[in-house]
N, C-alpha and C positions, 0 to 999 in steps of 0.2 A: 715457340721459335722466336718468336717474339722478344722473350726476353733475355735470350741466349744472347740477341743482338746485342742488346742494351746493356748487359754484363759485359761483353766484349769490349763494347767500345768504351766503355768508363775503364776498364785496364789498361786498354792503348793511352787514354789518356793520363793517366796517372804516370804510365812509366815514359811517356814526353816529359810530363813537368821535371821528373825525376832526373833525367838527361838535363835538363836545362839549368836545373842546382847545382849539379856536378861540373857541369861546363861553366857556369859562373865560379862557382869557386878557384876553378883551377886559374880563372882570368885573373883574380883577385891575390892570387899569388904572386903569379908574376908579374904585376902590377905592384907588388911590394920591392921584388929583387932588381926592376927595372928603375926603382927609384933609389935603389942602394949606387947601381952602376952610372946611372945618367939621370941626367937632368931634364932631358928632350921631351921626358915624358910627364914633366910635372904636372902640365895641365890636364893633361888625359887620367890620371890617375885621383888629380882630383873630383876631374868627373865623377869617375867611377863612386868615390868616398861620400860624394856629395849625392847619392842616386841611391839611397836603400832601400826603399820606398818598390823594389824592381823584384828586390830578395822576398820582403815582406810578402809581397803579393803573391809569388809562387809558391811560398809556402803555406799561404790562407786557402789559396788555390786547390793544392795537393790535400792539404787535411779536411775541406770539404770533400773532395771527391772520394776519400777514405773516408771520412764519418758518412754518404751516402751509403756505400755499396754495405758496411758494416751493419747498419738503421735495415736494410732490405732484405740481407740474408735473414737478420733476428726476424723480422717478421714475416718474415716465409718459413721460419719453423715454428712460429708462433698459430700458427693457420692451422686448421683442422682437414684432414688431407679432403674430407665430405662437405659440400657447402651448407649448414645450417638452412632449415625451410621451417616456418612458422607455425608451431599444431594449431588444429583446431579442439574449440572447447567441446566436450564428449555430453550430451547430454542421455538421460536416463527415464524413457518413455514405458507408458504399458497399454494396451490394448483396452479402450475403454476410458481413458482417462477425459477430464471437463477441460472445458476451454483455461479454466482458474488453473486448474491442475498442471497444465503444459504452460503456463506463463510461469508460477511458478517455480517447475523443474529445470526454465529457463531464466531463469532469472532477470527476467523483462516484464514488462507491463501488460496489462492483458490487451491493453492498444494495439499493441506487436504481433497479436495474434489473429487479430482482425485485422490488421494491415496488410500480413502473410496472406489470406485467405481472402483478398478482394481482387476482382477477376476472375475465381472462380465459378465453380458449381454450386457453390455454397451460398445459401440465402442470409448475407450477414444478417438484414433486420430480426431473423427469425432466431438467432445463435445469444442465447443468453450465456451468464457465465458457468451456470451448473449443467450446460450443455454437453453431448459426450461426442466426442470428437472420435470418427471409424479412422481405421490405419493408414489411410488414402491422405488425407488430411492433414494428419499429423503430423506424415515425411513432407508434405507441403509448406509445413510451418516451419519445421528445422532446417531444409532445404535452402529456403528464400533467408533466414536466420546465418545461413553459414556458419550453422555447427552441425558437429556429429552425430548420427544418431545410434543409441544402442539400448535395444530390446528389454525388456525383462517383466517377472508378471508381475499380478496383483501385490504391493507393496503387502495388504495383507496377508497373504499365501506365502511372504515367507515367514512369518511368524506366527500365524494362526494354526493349532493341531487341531485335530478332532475334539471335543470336548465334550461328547454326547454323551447320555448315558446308555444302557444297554441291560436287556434280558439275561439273568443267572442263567448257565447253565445246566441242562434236567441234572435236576436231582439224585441222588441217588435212590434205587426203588425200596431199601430198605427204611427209608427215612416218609415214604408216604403211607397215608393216613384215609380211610376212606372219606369221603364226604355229599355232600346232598346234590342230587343230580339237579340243574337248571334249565325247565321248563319252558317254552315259548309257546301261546297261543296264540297261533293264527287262522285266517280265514277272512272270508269276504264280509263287505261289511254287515250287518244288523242279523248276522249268523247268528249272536247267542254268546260270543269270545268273553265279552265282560260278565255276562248272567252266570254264566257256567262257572267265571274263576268267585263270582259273589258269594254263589250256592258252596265253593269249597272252603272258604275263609269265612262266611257267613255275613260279608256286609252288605251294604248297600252303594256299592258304586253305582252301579247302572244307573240308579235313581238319581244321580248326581251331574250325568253328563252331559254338556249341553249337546243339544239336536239328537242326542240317543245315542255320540257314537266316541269311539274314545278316540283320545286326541293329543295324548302322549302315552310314552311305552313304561307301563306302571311297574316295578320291580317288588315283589311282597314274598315273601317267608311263612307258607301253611305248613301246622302240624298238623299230620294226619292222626285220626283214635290209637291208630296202632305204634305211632312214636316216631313214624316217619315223618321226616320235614322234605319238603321240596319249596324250591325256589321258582315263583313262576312269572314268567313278562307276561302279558297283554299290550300285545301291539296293535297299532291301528287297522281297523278294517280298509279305511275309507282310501280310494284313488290316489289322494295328496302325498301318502304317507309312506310311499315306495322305498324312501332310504331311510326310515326308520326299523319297517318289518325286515329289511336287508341288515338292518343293526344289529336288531334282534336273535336273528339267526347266528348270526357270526358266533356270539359270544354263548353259545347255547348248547346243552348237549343232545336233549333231544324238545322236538315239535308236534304239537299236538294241534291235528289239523282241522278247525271247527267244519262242518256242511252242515247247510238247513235241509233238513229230509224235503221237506216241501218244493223246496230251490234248486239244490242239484247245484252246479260245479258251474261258479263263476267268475269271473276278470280276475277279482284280487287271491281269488281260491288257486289258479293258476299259478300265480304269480308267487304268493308263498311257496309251494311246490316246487320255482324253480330256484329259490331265494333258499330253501332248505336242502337242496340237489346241490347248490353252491355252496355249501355249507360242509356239506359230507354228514348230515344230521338225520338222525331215523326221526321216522314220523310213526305216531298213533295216529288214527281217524277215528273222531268225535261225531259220531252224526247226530245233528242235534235235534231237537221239534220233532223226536217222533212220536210223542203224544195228539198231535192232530191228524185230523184224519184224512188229510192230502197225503199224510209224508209217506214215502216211496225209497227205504233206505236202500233195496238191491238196485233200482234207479243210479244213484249217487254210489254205488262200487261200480256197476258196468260202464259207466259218466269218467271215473277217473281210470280206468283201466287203460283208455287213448292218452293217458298222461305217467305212463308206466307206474303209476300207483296200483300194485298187487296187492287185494284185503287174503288173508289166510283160507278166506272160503274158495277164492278162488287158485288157490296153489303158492300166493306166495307171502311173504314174509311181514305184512305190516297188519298190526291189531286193529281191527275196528269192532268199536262200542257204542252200539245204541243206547244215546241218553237223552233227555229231557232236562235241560239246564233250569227250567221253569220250575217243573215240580220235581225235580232231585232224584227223578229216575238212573240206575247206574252209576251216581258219581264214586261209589266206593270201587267199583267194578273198573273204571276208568283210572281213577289213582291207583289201583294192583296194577292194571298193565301197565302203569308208568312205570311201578317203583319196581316192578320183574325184568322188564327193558333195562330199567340203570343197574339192575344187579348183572344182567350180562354183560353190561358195557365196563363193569368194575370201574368205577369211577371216584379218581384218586389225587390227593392234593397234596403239596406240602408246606404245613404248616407252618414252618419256622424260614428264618431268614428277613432277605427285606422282599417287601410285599410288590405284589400285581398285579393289577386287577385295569379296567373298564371303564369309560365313562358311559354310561346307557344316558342320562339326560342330565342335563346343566339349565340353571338358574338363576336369577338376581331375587334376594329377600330381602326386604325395607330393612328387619332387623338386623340379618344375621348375615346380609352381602353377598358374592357371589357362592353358591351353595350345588353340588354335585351327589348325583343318584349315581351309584357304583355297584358295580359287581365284585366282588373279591376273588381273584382265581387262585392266587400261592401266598404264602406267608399269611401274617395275622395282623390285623390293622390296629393301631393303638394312639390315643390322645397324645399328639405333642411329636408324630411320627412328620416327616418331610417328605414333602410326594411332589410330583414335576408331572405333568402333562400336558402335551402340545407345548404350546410354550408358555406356558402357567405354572405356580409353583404354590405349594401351601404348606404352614405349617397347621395339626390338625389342631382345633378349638375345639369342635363338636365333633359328638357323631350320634346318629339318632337314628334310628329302623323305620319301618314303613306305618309305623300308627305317631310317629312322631315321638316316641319315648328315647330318651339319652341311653344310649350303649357303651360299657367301657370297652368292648373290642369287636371287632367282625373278621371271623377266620372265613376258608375259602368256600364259597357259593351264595355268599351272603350277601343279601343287597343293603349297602349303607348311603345314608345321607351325611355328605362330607362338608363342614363351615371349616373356612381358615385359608380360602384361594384368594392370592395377590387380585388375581382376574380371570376371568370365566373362561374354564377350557370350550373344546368342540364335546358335542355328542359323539361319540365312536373312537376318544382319542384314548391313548395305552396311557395308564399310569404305574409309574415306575415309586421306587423310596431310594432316597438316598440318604448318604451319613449326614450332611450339615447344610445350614440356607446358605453359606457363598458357593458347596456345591451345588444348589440347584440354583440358583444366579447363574453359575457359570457355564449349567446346563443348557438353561434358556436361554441367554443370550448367545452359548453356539448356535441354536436352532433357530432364532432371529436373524444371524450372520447369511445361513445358510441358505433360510429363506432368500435375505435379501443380495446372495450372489446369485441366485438360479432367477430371480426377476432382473440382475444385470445382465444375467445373458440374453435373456428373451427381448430387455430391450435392445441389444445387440444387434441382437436379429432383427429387429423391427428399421432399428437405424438403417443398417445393412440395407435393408430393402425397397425406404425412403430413397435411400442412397440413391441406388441402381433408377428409382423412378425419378429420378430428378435428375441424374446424369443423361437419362434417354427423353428427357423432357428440355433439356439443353441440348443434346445432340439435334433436336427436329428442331427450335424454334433456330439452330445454326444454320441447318439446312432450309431452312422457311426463308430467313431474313439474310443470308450469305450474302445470293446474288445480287442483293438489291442497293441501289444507292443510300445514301446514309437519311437524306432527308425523305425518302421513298419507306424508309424504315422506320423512320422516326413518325409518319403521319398513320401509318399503321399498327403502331405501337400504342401513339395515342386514340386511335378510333378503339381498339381494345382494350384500354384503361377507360374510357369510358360508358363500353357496354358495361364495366363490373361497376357504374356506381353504388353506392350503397343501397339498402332494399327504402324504398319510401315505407311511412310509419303504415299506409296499409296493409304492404307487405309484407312487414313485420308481424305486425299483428295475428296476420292470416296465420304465418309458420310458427309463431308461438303455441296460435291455437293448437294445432295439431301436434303436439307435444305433450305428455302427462309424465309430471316429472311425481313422484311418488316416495314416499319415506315408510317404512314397515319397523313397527315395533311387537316385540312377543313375550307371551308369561316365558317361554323358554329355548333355550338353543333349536331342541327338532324343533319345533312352532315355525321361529322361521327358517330353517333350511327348506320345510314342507311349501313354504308358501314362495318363497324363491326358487324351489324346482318347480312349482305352476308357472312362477314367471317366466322358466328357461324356456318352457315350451313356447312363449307370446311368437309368433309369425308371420302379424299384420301391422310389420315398420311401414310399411307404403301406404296404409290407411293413417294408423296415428305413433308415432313414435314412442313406446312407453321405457322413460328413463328412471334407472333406480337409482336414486341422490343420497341414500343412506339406510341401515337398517341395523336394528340392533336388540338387544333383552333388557326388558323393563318397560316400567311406567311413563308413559309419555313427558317430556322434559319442555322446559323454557325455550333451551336451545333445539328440539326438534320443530318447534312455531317459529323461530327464530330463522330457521335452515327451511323451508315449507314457504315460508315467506319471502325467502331472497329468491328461490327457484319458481315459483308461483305453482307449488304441489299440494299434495293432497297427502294427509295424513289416515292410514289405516294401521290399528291396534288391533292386534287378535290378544284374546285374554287378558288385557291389560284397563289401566287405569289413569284417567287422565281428570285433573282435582277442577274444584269449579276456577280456583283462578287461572289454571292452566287454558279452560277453556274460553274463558272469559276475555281473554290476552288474544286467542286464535279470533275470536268472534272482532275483536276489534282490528287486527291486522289481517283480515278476510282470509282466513286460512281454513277449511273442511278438515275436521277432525272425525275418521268416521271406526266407531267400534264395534267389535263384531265378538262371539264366543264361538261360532262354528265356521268351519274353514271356507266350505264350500259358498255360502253367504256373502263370508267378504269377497271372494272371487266374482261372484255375481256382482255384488256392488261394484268391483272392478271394472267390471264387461260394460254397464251400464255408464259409468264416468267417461270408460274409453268412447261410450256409443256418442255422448253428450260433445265430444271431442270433434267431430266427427261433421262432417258438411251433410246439410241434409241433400235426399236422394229426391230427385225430381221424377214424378211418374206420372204416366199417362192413362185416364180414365176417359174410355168410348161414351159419348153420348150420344152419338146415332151414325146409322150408315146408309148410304144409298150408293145403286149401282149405276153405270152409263148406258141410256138406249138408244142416244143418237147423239151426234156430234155437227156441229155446223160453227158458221162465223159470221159475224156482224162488224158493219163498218161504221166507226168512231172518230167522223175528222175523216185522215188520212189513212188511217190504221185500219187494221180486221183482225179482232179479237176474238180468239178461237171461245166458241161457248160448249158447254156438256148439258146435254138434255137428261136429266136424271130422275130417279122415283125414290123416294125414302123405303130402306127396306126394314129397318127397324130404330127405333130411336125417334130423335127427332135432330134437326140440321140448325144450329143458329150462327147466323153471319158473323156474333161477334169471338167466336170461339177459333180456335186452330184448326187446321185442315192437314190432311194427309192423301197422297192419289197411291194406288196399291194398282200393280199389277202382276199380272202370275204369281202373288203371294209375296212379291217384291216392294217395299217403300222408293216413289223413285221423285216424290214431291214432299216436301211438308213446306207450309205458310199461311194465308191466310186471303179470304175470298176476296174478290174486288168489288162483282153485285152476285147480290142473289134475288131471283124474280120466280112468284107463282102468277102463271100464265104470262099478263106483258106487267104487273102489279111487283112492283121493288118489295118486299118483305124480309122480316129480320128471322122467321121460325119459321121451318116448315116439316109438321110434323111425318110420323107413319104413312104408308097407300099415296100421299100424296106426289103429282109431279111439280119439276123446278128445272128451272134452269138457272148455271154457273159459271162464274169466268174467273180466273186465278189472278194472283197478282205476278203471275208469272208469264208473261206471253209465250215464250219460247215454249213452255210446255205445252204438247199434243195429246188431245184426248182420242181414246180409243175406246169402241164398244166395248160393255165388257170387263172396263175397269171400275173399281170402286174407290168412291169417296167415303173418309171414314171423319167423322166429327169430335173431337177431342178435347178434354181439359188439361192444364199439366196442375200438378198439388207437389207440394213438399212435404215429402216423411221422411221421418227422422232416420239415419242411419244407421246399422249395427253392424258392428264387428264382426269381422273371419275368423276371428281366432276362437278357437273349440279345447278349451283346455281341461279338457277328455272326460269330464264327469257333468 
């Protein structure tokens, strides 16, 4: 409306000036013809001639107000009919991203993102730059930033594919081959498992083992007289070894389940049974030691019969054979009914292709570096072939059989010894072959990737839920310090910063003590999973905290005294080897290096370090008691100090020891006497039959007939451990 006016009126004026030209002109006429006719007008006309100066200006006049209105419409069509508004910059966030990460994406400083985030809920001191910032945060920082925000995922995820490799699939049945069925002997421990597989191959392991018991899952290749071969594990008997014998099974076709005639059906005898139930794996039952004349083998079938194991005596379906692993009774008897079970089980491979097979146990070898015991289940293994397992990758060097001889190939059932691993797979991991080393690189490093996305989620999660405890930990100290005046808040803030000062060096001490920070080294991968599934079981944090700082396969290193000594741990070796200067290094920077061959051992040693750990326990040992027969009081000064008339009823009483008053079986005093008198005679002993009288250093307390004084030492004995880790 506005400027309708203003157009209006700049045309009004315009067509005045317009008039005013015209009417000058016309004066200026006749101002010529009036000087043609007369003279009257000379002066006047020179006026006019003399006065231009009148024209000029109406016409400077007029062609501004024309060059204005002309300058206003152009720029009113020059105008965009929408008022231009200023975007904002679009920034490109993801779920998870680090403090670094969002400063970058923003292209500001990572000051900027700390600056964003003070006032917060968020702990700046605590926020490093490889810190992950949850989604709450993040709109926080772009928010306060004034820019946009817009979603998107893992920068990796959109370029990263699957890049795993994967199981052929079956075969065709025309192309399989039969082959040698694979064996697992189980059973509890000092059954006979290792005797029995000695007496079939003819060596002498048993005699080799420390503490009697075996301690890795041995993989060996018997021919039998008649030209059968079987593949047989010996897994551990012993408690530690639960995910081993689990391994075992897995990879197995059938289980040969050792019993001591003598023994009968125990823990780990269980425990296979349910490890070969999981398996889907038949079982033979081996009862073994029936050559002595305890053994009781229809015992040991009625024993497992509560464990749905049926012997064919009794109607159903699994062979048992009485043998003698010692003196060689039945083993031929024993291997028919193995090799009769695999004939019904038709058990079938295929040989060609690329291979797949098992890792049964992995190792480091001074010479020959990380080194794997495998099972072959398809294809045929050959020198120079590319295998990926877990996230390890090999090209093959060696291969060598279970007497240690070079092999040029291992087809399927066959247990081979593999050199040629970048780095040492797990025990149980699947091994694959592929065409070439950048594809097994590119193997491994997906499963590296993958790995390390599924631990960004779990920290995710973990954030997540610091989050939420630190939001509701600021929500209360809001609601605590709200109402209060500022310096009312401020003197209560500082009375709680200085209940947290630092611990004094006693205190420290004390909580170190109870701390056992520990490092485990082993001949082999099962070695330590075995001895870190003892650890999983430890249950007594509130007695002594036990920290695992490291563990790993091989001979004790520079850097495990090095690492042992920052943390102030204790080093334990099973099967391993630590050289005189290695220890000579521990001895000088006070580090326990303690070596062990049997499993059960080093745990012991364990129990005992932890005991060591451990505040000693104060306990009370009676040296005599007497009962109350009468009561009275005597006056002292001002006072009347209750006295006890008492008889020693065993033991004997001395005044400088600790006292305790017992009533109804109740402790309702401990302290220590104030006098003690035979007859009106002060005395420090007063033994058995004898009377006395006593007076506490307790006044307040009242003796009643009837109660008993009981006379006490306290002693310090050493503490031991709760934790029972099951064997």
């Amino acid at each position: 409306m506005n400027r309708k006016i203003l157009k209006l009126e700049n045309l009004l004026r315009f067509h005045t000036i317009c008039r005013q030209l015209h009417s000058l002109c016309q004066r200026r006429m006749l101002a010529q013809w009036r000087h043609v006719f007369s003279s009257a007008y000379a002066v006047q006309t020179a006026q006019l001639y003399t006065r231009p100066w009148q024209t000029d200006a109406l016409i400077r006049a007029a062609l501004f107000q024309r060059r204005l209105l002309v300058t206003k419409k152009e720029k009113r069509s020059q105008k965009s009919p929408l008022p231009s508004t200023k975007s904002k910059k679009e920034v490109e966030v993801w779920l998870g991203m680090t403090v670094e990460e969002l400063a970058r994406a923003m292209e500001k400083d990572i000051d900027c993102v700390y600056e964003s985030l003070m006032n917060t809920a968020v702990d700046i001191d605590s926020l490093e730059t490889h810190s992950r910032l949850d989604e709450v945060w993040i709109k926080e920082v772009i928010k306060k930033s004034g820019m946009k925000l817009k979603w998107s995922k893992l920068k990796q995820d959109k370029v990263r594919e699957n890049k795993d490799a994967v199981k052929r699939p079956q075969a065709d049945p025309a192309l399989l081959i039969p082959r040698s069925p694979v064996v697992t002997i189980m059973g509890h421990v000092d059954h006979g498992k290792t005797t029995l597989l000695d007496k079939l191959r003819k060596t002498q392991v048993a005699a080799m083992e420390a503490g009697g018991i075996t301690q890795h899952i041995g993989a060996f290749l018997v021919s039998l007289p008649s030209g059968e071969k079987i593949t047989f594990l010996d897994t551990p008997g012993h408690a530690a070894f639960s995910a081993m014998r689990a391994r075992g099974a897995q990879v197995t076709d059938i289980v040969i389940l050792v019993v001591a005639a003598d023994d009968g059906v125990m823990k780990q005898t269980v425990e296979s049974i349910q490890h070969a139930r999981d398996a889907h794996v038949p079982i033979v039952l081996a009862i073994n030691k029936c050559d002595k004349a305890e053994a009781d083998p229809e015992k040991v079938k009625k024993e497992l019969l509560a464990y749905d194991v049926v012997c064919e005596d009794y109607g159903g379906d699994v062979q048992a054979v009485h043998i003698s692993a010692l003196t060689g009774e039945n083993m031929m008897a024993l291997a028919e009914a193995t090799i009769a079970l695999a004939e019904m089980l038709e058990l079938k491979a295929d040989p060609t292709g690329a291979v797949e097979g098992t890792v049964i146990e992995s190792f480091t070898d001074k010479g020959r570096g990380p080194v794997t015991t495998a099972i072959i289940q398809r294809g045929t293994l050959r020198k120079g072939s590319i295998l990926v397992a877990g996230k390890s990758w090999a090209k093959v060097r060696l291969m060598f059989d279970e007497n240690g001889r070079a092999v040029s190939e291992a087809c399927p059932s066959m247990p081979v010894g593999i050199v040629g691993w970048r780095d040492l797979p797990s025990a149980g991991d699947e091994i694959l072959e592929v065409e070439s080393e950048p594809r097994a690189r590119e193997v491994v490093d997906w499963r590296k990737y993958e790995q390390e996305q599924e631990k960004n989620k779990e920290d995710l999660k973990l954030i997540e839920e610091k989050r939420k405890e630190h939001q509701e930990a600021h929500r209360k100290d809001r609601e605590k310090y709200g109402t209060l005046h500022w310096k009312e808040r401020s003197y209560i803030k500082y009375k709680e910063k200085k209940e947290q000062q630092p611990l004094k060096l006693k205190e420290k001490l004390e909580r170190d003590s109870n701390v056992l920070p520990i490092i485990v080294k082993g001949d082999v991968d099962g070695s330590v999973e075995a001895i870190l599934n003892i650890m999983d079981t430890y249950d007594a944090s509130h007695e002594c905290e036990l920290e695992l700082v490291h563990f790993g396969v091989g001979d004790i290193s520079e850097n495990d005294v090095k690492l042992a000594e920052t943390f102030h741990g204790v080093i334990y070796g099973f099967n391993v080897n630590a050289g005189n200067v290695i220890q000579q290094l521990a001895a000088k920077k006070g580090v326990k290096i303690k070596l062990h061959k049997v499993i059960y051992h080093l745990i012991e040693d364990l129990q005992e370090e932890l005991n060591s750990r451990l505040p000693c326990i104060v306990e009370e040992h009676p040296i005599g008691e007497a009962s109350i027969l009468a009561t009275f009081s005597i006056t002292e000064g001002k006072k009347k100090v209750p006295v006890a008339g008492c008889r020693v009823q065993k033991g004997q009483i001395e005044k400088q020891k600790k006292f305790k008053l017992i009533r109804n079986g109740h402790v309702i005093w401990k302290g220590s006497l104030l006098s003690l008198k035979h007859h009106k005679d002060d005395t420090s002993v007063v033994k058995t039959g004898m009377d006395c009288g006593l007076s506490l250093d307790e006044e307040t307390i009242e003796f009643k007939v009837g109660d008993a004084i009981v006379c006490y030492e306290e002693k310090e004995v050493p503490a031991k451990t709760s934790w029972d880790p099951g064997f």
